[in-house]
C-alpha positions as CSV (number, residue, x, y, z in Angstrom):
1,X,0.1,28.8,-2.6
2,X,2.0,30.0,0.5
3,X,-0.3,27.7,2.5
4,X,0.5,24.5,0.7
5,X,4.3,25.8,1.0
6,X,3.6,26.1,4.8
7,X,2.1,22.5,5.1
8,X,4.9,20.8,2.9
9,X,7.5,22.1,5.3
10,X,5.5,21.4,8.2
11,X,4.7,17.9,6.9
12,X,8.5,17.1,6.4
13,X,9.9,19.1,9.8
14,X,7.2,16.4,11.7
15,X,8.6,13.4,9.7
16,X,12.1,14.2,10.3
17,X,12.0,14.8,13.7
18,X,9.6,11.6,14.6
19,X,12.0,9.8,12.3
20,X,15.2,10.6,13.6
21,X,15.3,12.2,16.6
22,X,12.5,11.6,19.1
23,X,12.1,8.4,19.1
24,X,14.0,8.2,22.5
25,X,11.8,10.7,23.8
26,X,8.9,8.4,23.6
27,X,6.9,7.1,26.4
28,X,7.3,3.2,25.8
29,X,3.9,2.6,26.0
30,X,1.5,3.4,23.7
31,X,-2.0,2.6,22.6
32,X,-2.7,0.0,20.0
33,X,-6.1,1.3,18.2
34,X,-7.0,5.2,18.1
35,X,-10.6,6.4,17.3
36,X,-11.3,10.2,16.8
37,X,-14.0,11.9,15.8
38,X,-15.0,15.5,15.6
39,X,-15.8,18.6,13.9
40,X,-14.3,19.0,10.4
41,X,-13.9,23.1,8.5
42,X,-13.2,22.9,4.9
43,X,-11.7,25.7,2.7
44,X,-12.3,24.6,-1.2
45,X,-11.8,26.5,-3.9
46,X,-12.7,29.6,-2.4
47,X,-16.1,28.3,-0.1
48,X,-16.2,27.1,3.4
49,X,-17.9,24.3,3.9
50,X,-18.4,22.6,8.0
51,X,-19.2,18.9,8.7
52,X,-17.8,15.9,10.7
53,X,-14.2,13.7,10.6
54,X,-13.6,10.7,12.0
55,X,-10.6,8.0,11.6
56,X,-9.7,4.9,12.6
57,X,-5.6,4.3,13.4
58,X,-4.0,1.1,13.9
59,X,-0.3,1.5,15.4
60,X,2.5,-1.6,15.3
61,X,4.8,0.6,16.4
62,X,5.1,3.2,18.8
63,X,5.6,5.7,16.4
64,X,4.2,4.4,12.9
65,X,0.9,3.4,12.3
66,X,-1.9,3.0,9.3
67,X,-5.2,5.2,9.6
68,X,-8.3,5.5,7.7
69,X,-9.6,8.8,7.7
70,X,-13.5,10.0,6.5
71,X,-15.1,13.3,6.7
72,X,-18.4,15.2,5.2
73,X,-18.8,18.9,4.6
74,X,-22.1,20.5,4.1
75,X,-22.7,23.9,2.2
76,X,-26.1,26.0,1.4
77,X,-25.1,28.0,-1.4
78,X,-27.9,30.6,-3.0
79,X,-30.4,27.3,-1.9
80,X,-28.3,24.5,-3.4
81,X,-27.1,21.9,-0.6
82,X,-23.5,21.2,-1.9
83,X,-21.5,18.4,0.2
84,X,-18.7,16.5,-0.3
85,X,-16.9,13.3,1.5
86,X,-13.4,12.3,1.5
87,X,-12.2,8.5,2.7
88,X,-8.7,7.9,2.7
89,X,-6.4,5.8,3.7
90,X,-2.1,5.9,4.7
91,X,0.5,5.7,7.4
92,X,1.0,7.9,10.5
93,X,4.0,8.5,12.0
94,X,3.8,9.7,15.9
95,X,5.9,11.9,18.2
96,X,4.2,10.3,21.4
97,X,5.5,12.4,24.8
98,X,3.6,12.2,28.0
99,X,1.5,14.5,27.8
100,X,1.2,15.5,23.7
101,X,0.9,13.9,20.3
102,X,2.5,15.4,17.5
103,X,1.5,13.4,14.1
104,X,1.9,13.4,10.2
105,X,0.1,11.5,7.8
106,X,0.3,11.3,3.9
107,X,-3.4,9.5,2.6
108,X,-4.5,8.5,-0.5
109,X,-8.0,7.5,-1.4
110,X,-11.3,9.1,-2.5
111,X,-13.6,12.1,-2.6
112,X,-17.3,12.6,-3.5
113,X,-18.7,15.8,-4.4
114,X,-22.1,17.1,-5.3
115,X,-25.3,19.0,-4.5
116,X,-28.9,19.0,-5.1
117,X,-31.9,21.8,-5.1
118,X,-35.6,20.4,-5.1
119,X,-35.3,16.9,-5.4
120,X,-32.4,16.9,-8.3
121,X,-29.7,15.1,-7.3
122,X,-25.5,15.3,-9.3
123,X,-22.6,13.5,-7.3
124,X,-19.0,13.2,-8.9
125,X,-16.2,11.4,-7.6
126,X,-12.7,11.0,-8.1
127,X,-9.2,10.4,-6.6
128,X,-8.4,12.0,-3.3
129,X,-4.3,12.7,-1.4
130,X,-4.2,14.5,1.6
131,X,-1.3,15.2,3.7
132,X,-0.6,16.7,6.8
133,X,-1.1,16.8,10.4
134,X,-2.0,17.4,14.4
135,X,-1.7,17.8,18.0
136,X,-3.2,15.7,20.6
137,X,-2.9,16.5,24.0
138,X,-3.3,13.7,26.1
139,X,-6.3,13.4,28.9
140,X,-5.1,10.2,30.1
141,X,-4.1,7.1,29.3
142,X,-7.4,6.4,27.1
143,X,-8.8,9.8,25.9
144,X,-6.8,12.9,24.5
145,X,-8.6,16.3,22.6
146,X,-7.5,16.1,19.2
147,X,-6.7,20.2,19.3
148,X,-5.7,20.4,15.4
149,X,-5.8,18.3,12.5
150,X,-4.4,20.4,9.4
151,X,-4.3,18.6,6.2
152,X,-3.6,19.7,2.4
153,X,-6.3,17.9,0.2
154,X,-5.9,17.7,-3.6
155,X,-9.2,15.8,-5.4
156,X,-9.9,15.2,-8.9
157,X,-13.8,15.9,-9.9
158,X,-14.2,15.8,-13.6
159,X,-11.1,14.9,-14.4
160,X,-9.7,18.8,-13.2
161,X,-7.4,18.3,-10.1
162,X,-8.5,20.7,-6.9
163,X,-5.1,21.8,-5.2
164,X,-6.3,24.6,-3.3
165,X,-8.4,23.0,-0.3
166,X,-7.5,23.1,3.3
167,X,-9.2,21.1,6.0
168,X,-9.3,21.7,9.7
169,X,-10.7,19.3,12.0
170,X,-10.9,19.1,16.4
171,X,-12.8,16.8,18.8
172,X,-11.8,13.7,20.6
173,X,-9.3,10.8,20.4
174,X,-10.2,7.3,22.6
175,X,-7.3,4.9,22.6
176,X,-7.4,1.0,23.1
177,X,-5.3,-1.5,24.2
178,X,-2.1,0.0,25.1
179,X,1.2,-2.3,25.9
């Protein structure tokens, strides 16, 4: 619970400040398309599951855009492969400095879940939300290291909602067409 706490309040420190106050900060260029992808940890309901995220961001403003945002975890658990896939979709609001990228993001979309021993197959899926947020520290003009992504996730698999999943994700930001 104190984790969820801790992301709210981080969540809505972000969106305040890249609403109201750092704008001006803001280098006035900034990049058009972002495309990141990278290694994804997920905590759910007490298991730890590692995979892949990737998302695709389109900004019309220097500090809003609208991202899509996918990711798979993998588990072997007593020799049942259990995975699970989010897509979601939302705007992003940016704190874009120099040499940094702060960002928060509420999504809204899907979730898969399922596993399968032997041939047998069971997938469920349901309604995703995610919120959160990251860091990326810029390499250049084109390529930054996304360093964190933290986001809340809450899914609902058989019509129970899931509020206590975490998801971490790193890697590698390229950026097109800046102004």
């Amino acid at each position: 619970m104190r984790t969820i706490r801790l992301l709210i309040v981080v969540s809505a420190v972000l969106t305040g400040l890249i609403l109201f106050g750092v704008p001006a900060w803001a280098q006035k260029e900034y990049p058009k398309a972002e495309v990141f992808g990278g290694f994804s940890f997920l905590r759910s309901e007490g298991e730890n599951l590692a995979g892949w995220q990737g998302s695709v961001a389109g900004n019309f403003h220097r500090n809003i855009g609208f991202v899509g945002d996918f990711g798979g975890q993998y588990k072997n658990i007593s020799g049942v492969g259990v995975s699970t896939y989010s897509y979601l979709v939302g705007p992003r609001f940016s704190f874009r400095h120099k040499r940094v990228t702060a960002f928060t993001h509420f999504l809204g979309g899907g979730a898969n879940a399922g596993g399968g021993l032997e041939g047998i197959s069971v997938r469920f899926s349901g309604p995703a939300l995610a919120c959160g947020g990251g860091v990326d520290v810029n390499l250049g003009k084109y390529v930054a290291i996304r360093v964190m992504q933290l986001d809340w996730v809450m899914t609902r698999i058989l019509g129970e909602w899931q509020t206590h999943n975490v998801r971490y994700g790193t890697g590698v930001v390229f950026r097109f067409g800046g102004t």
